[in-house]
C-alpha positions as CSV (number, residue, x, y, z in Angstrom):
1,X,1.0,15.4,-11.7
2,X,-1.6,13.2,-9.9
3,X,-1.6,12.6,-6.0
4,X,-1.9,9.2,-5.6
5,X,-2.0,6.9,-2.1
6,X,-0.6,3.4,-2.4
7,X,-0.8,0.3,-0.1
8,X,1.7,-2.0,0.6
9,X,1.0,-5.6,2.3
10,X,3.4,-8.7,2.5
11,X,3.4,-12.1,4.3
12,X,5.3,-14.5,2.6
13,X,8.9,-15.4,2.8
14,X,10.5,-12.7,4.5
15,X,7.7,-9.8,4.3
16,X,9.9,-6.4,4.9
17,X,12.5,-7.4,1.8
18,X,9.2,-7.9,0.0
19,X,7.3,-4.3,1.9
20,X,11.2,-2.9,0.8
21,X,11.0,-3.6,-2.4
22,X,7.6,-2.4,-3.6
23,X,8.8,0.6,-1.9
24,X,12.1,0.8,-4.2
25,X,10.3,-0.3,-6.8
26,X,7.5,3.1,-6.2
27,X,10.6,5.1,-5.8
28,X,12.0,3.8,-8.8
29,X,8.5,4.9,-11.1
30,X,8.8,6.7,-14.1
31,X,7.2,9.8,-14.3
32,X,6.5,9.8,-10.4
33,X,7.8,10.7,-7.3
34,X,7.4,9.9,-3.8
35,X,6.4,12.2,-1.2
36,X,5.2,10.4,1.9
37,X,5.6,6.7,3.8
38,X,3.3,6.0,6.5
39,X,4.4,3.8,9.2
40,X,5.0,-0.1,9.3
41,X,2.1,-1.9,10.9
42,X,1.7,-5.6,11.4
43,X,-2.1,-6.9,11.0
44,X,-3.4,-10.3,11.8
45,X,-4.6,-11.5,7.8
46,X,-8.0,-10.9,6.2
47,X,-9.2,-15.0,4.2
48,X,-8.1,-18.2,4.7
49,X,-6.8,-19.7,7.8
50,X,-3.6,-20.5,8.9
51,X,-2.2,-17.6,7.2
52,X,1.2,-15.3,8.9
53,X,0.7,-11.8,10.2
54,X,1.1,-9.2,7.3
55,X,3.3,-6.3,7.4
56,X,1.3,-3.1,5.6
57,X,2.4,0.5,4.5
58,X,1.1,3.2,2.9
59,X,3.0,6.1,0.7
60,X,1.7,8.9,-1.0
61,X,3.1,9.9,-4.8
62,X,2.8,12.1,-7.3
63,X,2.6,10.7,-10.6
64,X,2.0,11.6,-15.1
65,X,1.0,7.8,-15.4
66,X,-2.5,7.1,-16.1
67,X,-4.2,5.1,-13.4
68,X,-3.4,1.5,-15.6
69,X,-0.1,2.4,-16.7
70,X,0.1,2.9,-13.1
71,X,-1.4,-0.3,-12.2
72,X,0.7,-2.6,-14.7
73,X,3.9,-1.0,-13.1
74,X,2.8,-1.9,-9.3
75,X,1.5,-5.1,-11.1
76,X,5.3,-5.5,-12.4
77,X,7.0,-4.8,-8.9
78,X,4.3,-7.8,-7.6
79,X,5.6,-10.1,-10.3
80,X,9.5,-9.3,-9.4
81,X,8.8,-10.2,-6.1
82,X,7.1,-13.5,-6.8
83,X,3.6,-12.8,-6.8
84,X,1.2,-15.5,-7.4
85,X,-2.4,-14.8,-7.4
86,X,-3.8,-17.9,-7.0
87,X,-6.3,-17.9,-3.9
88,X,-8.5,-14.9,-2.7
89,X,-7.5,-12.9,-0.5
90,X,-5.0,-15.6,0.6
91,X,-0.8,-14.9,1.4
92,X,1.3,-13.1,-1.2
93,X,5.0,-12.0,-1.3
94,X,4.1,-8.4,-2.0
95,X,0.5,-6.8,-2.7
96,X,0.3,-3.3,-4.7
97,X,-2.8,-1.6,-4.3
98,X,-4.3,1.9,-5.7
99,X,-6.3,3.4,-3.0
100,X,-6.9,6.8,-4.5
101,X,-5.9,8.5,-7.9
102,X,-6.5,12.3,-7.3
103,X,-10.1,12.8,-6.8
104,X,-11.0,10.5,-9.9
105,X,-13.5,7.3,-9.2
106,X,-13.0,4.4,-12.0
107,X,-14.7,2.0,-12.7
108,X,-13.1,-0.5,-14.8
109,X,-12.7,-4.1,-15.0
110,X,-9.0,-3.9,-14.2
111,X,-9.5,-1.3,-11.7
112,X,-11.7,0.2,-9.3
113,X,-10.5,3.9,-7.2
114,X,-11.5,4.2,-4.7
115,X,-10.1,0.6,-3.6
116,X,-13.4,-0.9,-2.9
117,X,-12.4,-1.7,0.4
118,X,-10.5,0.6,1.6
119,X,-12.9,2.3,4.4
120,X,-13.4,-0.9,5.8
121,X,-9.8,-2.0,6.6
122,X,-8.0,-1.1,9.4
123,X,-4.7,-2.5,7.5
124,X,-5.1,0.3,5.3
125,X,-6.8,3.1,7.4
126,X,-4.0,3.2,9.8
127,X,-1.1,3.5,7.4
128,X,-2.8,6.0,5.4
129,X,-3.9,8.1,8.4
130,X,-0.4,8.3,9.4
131,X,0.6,10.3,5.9
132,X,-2.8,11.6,4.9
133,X,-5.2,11.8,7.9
134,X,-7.3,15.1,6.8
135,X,-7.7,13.8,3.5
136,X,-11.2,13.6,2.1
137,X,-12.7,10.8,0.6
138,X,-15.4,11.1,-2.5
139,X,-17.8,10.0,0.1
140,X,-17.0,13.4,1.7
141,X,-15.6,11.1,5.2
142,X,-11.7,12.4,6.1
143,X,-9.4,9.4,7.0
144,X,-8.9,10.2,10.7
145,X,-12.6,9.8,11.3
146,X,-12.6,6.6,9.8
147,X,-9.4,5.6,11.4
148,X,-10.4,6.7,14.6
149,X,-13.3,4.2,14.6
150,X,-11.3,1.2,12.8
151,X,-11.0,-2.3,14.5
152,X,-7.5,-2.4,15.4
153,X,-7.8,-5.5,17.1
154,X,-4.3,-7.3,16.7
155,X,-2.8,-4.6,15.0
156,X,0.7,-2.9,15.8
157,X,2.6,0.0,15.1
158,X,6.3,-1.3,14.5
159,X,9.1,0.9,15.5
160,X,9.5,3.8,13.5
161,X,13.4,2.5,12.6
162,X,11.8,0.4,10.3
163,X,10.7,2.7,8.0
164,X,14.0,4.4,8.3
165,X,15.5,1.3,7.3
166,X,13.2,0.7,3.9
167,X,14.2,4.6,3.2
168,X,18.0,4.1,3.8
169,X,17.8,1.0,2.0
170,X,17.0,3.2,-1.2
171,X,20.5,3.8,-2.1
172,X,21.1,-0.2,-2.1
173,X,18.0,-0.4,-4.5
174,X,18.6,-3.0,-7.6
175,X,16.5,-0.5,-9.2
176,X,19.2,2.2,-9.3
C-alpha cells in the first residue's frame, strides 16, 4: 500500500454535495482506504473573474492502484459529478487532484506528483497541513513550514461539523 494525499475543490452548484461526494467516492476506491480528512476551508478562486468562493479538502489514503489507475478513478468521481473541463483553471463541480504518491516524482503527460503547484497554494497547504503537517516534501521542505508562510488572505476554516457531516454522510453514500 501507497500513502497517498488527495485534494478536493468545488464551486459550482452546490459545492459540499459535490466536496461530499469525491469524498464517498475516495472512500468507496478499490484497493484503498482512507485514513485522514483535513478540514473544510473556503478560498477566494485561483483564474478567471467572477468566479464563487471554492470549498477545498484534503484526505490522506492508502492505496494498491498505480498512480493512473488512480487518477482515472478520481477522474471518474469528477465525471459523476458533472465535471466539465472546459476553461483553465476556471469553476468546476468537483476537482480531484494527486498531490503526493508515496515518495515517487512522475513525470508523465497525464500526470505530474508532486502536483506542480502544490507548494504555492494556500487552498491546498492548509488542508493538507491539517492531516499531514510534518510531512516531507521531495524538495526536503515539511508542510507546516510552507503553510506557515502561505497567503491566507480570504481564506476560512469552516466549522469542524462540516467534516463530521461529509463523514456521517458515508453510510448514505450511493456508492454503498
Amino acid at each position: 500500500m501507497i500513502c497517498s494525499y488527495i485534494a478536493l475543490g468545488s464551486n459550482l452548484d452546490d459545492p459540499l454535495v459535490h466536496i461530499i461526494a469525491g469524498l464517498q467516492g475516495i472512500q468507496q476506491l478499490p484497493e484503498t482506504t482512507l485514513e485522514a480528512v483535513s478540514g473544510l476551508y473556503s478560498t477566494p478562486p485561483l483564474g478567471p473573474a467572477g468566479q464563487q468562493n471554492y470549498l477545498n479538502a484534503a484526505v490522506q489514503i492508502n492505496t494498491s492502484l498505480s498512480p493512473l489507475t488512480l487518477l482515472d478513478a478520481l477522474q471518474s468521481i469528477e465525471q459523476q459529478q458533472g465535471r466539465q473541463r472546459l476553461v483553465r483553471w476556471g469553476p468546476r463541480t468537483l476537482d480531484l487532484d494527486i498531490l503526493l504518491y508515496g515518495n515517487q516524482v512522475i513525470n508523465h503527460d497525464r500526470l505530474v506528483v508532486p502536483h506542480a503547484e502544490m507548494t504555492n497554494r494556500s487552498f491546498v497547504l492548509l488542508p493538507l497541513a491539517d492531516i499531514a503537517e510534518d510531512l516531507v516534501l521531495p524538495s526536503g521542505t515539511t508542510v507546516r513550514q510552507l503553510a506557515t508562510v502561505a497567503d491566507q488572505s480570504g481564506i476560512t476554516r469552516l466549522p469542524t461539523h462540516l467534516m463530521t457531516l461529509i463523514a456521517a454522510t458515508h453510510k448514505q453514500s450511493p456508492y454503498n
